[in-house]
N, C-alpha and C positions, 0 to 999 in steps of 0.2 A: 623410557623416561616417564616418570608421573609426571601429569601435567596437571593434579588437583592438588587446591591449598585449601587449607581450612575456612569457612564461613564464616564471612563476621560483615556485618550492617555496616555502609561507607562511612562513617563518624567523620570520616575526612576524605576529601577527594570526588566528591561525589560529583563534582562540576568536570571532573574528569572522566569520572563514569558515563553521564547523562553523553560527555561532547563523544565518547568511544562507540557509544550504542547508536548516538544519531549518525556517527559515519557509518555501523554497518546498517541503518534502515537504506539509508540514501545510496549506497554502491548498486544493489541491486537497479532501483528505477535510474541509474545512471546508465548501467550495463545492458536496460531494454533500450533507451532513448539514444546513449550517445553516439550510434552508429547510423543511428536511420538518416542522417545526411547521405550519407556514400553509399547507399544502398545502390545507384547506379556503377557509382565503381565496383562496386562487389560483385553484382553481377558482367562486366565487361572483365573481372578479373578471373571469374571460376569460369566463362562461357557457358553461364546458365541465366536462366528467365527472373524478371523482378517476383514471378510469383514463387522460385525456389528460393529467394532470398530470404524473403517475406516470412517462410515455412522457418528460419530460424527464429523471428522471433517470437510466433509460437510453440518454435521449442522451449524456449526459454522463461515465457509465461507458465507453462506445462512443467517445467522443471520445476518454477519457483512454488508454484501450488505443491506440488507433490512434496518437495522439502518440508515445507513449510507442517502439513497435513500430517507427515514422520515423524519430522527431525523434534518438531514439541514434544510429542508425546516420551520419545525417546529421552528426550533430555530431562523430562521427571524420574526418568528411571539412573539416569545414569549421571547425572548431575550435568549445568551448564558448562563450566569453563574448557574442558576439553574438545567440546560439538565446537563451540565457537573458535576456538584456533585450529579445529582441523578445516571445517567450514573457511573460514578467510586462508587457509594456505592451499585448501583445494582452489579455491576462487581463484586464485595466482594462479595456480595451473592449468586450468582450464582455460582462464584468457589465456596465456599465452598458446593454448594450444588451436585456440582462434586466430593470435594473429601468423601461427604458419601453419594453417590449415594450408594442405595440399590440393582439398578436393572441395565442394559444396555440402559432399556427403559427411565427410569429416568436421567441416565446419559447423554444420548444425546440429551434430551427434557435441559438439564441444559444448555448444552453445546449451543445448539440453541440461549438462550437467553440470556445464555452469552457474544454472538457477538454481538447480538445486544446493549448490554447497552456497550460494545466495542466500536463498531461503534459512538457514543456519541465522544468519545473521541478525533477518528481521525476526521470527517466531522466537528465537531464546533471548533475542536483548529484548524483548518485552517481558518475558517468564523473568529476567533479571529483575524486572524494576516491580514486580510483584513479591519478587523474594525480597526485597531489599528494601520497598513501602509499603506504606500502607494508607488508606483513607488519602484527603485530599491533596496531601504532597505525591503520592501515584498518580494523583489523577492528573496533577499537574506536569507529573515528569513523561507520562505517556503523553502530554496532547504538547510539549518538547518535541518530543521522535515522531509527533502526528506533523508538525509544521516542517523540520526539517525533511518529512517522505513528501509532503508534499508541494515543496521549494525542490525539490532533484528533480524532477522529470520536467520543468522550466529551465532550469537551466544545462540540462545535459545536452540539446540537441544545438544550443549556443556554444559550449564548450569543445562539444562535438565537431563544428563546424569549424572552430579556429584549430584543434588538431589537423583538421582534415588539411586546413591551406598550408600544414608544413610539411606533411606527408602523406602517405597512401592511406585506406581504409587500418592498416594492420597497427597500424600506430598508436590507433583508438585504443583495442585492445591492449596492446602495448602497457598505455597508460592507467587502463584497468588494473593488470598483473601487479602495477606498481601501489597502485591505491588498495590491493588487497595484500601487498606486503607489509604497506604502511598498518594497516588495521590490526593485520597479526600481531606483529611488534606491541601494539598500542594494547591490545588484548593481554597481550603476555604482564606487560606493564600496569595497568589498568584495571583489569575486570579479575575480581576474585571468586573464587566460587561460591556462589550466592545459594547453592543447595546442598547442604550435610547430609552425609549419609544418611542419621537416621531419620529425614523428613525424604529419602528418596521411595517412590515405588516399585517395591522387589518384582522381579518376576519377566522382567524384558520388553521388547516389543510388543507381546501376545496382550502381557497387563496392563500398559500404556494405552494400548490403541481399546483393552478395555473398559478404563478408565474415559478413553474421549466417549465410549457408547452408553457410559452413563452418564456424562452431560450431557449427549443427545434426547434422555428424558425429562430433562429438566423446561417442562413448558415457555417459561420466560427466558431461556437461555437461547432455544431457538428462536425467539420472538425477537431480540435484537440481534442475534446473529443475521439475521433475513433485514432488520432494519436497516444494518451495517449494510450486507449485503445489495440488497437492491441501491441503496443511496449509491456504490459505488460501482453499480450496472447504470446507473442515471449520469456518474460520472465517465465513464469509458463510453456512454452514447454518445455525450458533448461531445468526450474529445475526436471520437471517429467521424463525427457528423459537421461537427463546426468549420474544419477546412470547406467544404462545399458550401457552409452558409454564407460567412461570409468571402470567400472568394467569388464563388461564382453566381451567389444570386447577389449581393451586393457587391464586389467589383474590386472588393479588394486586395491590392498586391501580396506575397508572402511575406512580403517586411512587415506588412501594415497589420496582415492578419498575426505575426507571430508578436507585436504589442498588444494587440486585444486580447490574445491570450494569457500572454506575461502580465497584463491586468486585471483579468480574471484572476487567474494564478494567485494573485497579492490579496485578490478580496479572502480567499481561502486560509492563506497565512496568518492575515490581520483578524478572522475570525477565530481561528485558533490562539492567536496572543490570547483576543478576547476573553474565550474561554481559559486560558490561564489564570487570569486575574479572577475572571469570576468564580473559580474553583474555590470551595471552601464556605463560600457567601450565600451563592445559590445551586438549590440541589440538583445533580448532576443528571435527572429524570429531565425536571425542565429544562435544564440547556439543551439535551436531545430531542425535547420535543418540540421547544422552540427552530431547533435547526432544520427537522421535519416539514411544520408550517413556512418556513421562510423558503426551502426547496420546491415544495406542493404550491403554494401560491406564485410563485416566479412562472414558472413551469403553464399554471394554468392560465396564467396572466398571458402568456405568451401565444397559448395557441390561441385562447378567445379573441386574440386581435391579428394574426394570421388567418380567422376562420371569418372575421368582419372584412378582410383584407387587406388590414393594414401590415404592413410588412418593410420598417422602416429598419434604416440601419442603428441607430439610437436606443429604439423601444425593443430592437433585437439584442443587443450586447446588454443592455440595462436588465434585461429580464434573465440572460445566462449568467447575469454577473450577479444576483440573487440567489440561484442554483449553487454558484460556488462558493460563497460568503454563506450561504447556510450550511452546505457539506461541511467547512471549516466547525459549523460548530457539533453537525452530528457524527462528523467520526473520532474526534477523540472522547466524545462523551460516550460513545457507543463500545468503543475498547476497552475505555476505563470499566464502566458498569461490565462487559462482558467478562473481564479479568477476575474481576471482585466477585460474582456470581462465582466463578468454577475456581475460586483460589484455592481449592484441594486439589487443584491438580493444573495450574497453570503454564506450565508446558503442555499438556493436551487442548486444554482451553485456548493458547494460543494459536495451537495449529490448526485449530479448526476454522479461529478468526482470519488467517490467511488464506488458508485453503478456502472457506465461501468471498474474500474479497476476489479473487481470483480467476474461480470458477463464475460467477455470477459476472464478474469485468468481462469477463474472454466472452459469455454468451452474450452480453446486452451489445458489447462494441458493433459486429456487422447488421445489426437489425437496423439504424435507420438508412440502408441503402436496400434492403431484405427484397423491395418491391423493382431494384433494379438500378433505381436512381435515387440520389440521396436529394432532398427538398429542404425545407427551411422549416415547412410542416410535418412531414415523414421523422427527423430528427427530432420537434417539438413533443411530438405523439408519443415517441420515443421512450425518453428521457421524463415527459411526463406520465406516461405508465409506468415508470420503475419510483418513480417519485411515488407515486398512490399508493404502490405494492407493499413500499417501504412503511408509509402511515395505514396500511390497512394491520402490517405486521405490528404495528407497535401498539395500538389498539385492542387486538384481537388475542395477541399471545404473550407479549412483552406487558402491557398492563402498567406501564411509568407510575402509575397513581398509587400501585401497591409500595412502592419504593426498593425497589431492588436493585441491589451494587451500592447502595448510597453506604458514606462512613457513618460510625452509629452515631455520632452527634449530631447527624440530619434526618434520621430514620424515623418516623412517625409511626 
């Protein structure tokens, strides 16, 4: 069965389009998150250790990178609409083949591949909305798919939690199979192929993946890719580091801690609104550098009064909740510009945005416990080394002042 239609710009439907892409950003960080409740049952259910459990959902980050790193480049060559429905109907099958996994071994082999037919979903529904916009309606409709990825990994371990009280760990997945059945359908119906032929690049995987090695010379391309990148090595420190802060250096229960986070959480979404509205207005260099400065000063605020020894519970959540209320505004700024920069070839330019958010998240998360035990400073130190890394990149290689990715009616 052909599963491509001809190309043509949403004229209509787009609100249908935007809601189809934001379900496949969000399945993925639903499919890391919404298990980790029953991680105990998992393991009292295979008769293996919480660190083989664990090992899945490094498969799964490892999957989702690696998709993500392929599947773009592949999908310039070979158009989107087809990746994306096999992507969401592998996704059905691999959860379920998690939730009757037999073995531990089986489970995390599922889980692996399960990222990656994930990965499908986030890296082409972005190349979609590159095909389909342009200039500050892109910008706007990425930092859309920026607030819904980053509203799913709040609320998955919540939802997670309420499957878990009606059934076993398997249910979870379960419920995944069904939410990537849902997407397929929604695909089918929904998302048309946003790449004709003759804007595809001939020649396969070989010419794809050399297509992404010629954005890799592109000086400013790496320069917020790393931007990107470290912001969201600063973001996976919090998140690895902040159970210890505040549970055990300040005392708070898991309920208490999982609203400080769900509040953090919200400063990130409402700065993404933000950045929606200001799309268009103000150029999209300054809102990432704005997000920059607001991360870099939180960050340094924090330690300079951990190192006087002030270390209250107030001045600690107000200062993390800075870090994440600016992330909100440097990652969809940071996608949009990166987009626009490699729009000759936005299926590899995506995969590359995935694969370094990925790679960069999986190394920064165990560094603030690295010395053994995770601190309130170890974490600060952290989190504000990838914050620097991040403003030293946008400085030194990214250059925001030249104006690069902006639409040309802001171009100087």
């Amino acid at each position: 069965m052909n599963l491509r239609v001809a190309a043509a710009p949403p004229r209509t439907g787009s609100g249908r389009l935007i809601m189809v892409l934001g379900g496949l950003s969000a399945v993925s960080p639903f499919a890391i998150d919404m298990y980790a409740p029953g991680f105990p049952q998992i393991a009292t259910s295979f008769g293996s250790s919480g660190t083989a459990v664990q090992l899945s959902l490094t498969a799964c980050l490892i999957g989702l990178a690696v998709g993500q790193i392929v599947l773009g480049p592949v999908s310039d060559a070979r158009g989107r609409r087809g990746l994306l429905l096999a992507g969401s109907a592998l996704f059905t099958v691999f959860s379920l083949v998690c939730a009757l996994a037999p073995s531990i071994a089986v489970f995390d082999v599922a889980r692996l591949l399960q990222g990656v037919a994930g990965g499908a979903g986030i890296v082409i529904g972005r190349a979609v909305v590159s095909d389909q916009f342009t200039g500050a309606h892109a910008a706007r409709q990425l930092a859309t798919l920026s607030v819904i990825g980053s509203t799913a990994p709040v609320l998955a371990p919540v939802l997670g939690g309420l499957v878990l009280g009606l059934g076993s760990w398997r249910l979870v997945f379960v419920a995944l199979a069904v939410t990537g059945l849902v997407l397929f359908a929604a695909v089918w119906a929904w998302v048309p192929e946003s790449l004709p032929a003759e804007r595809r690049r001939p020649g396969g995987l070989p010419a794809a993946l050399a297509a992404m090695g010629g954005l890799l010379r592109r000086r400013e391309l790496v320069g917020y890719l790393l931007v990107m990148g470290c912001g969201i090595g600063a973001l996976f420190a919090y998140i690895s580091g902040s159970p210890f802060v505040f549970q055990t250096v300040h005392g708070l229960s898991p309920t208490a801690y999982s609203l400080v986070f769900a509040t953090n959480a919200v400063g990130t979404v409402a700065a993404g609104v933000l950045f929606g509205r200001l799309t268009g207005r103000v150029r999209l260099n300054s809102l990432l550098t704005i997000g920059v400065i607001i991360t870099a000063v939180s960050l340094a605020t924090l330690v300079a009064l951990l190192a006087v020894g002030v270390s209250t519970f107030p001045t600690t959540w107000a200062c993390l909740f800075g870090l994440t209320f600016g992330f909100g505004l440097l990652l969809p700024a940071s996608i949009a510009i990166i987009l626009a920069i490699g729009d000759d070839a936005p299926g590899a330019a995506s995969g590359m945005l995935g694969g370094t958010q990925f790679v960069l998240g999986a190394a920064a998360a165990p560094l603030p416990g690295i010395l053994g035990t995770t601190t309130a400073m170890s974490t600060a130190v952290v989190v504000l080394g990838c914050t620097l890394l991040s403003a030293a990149a946008l400085v030194a290689l990214a250059r925001p002042w030249q104006g690069h990715g902006e639409p040309a009616d802001q171009q100087r």
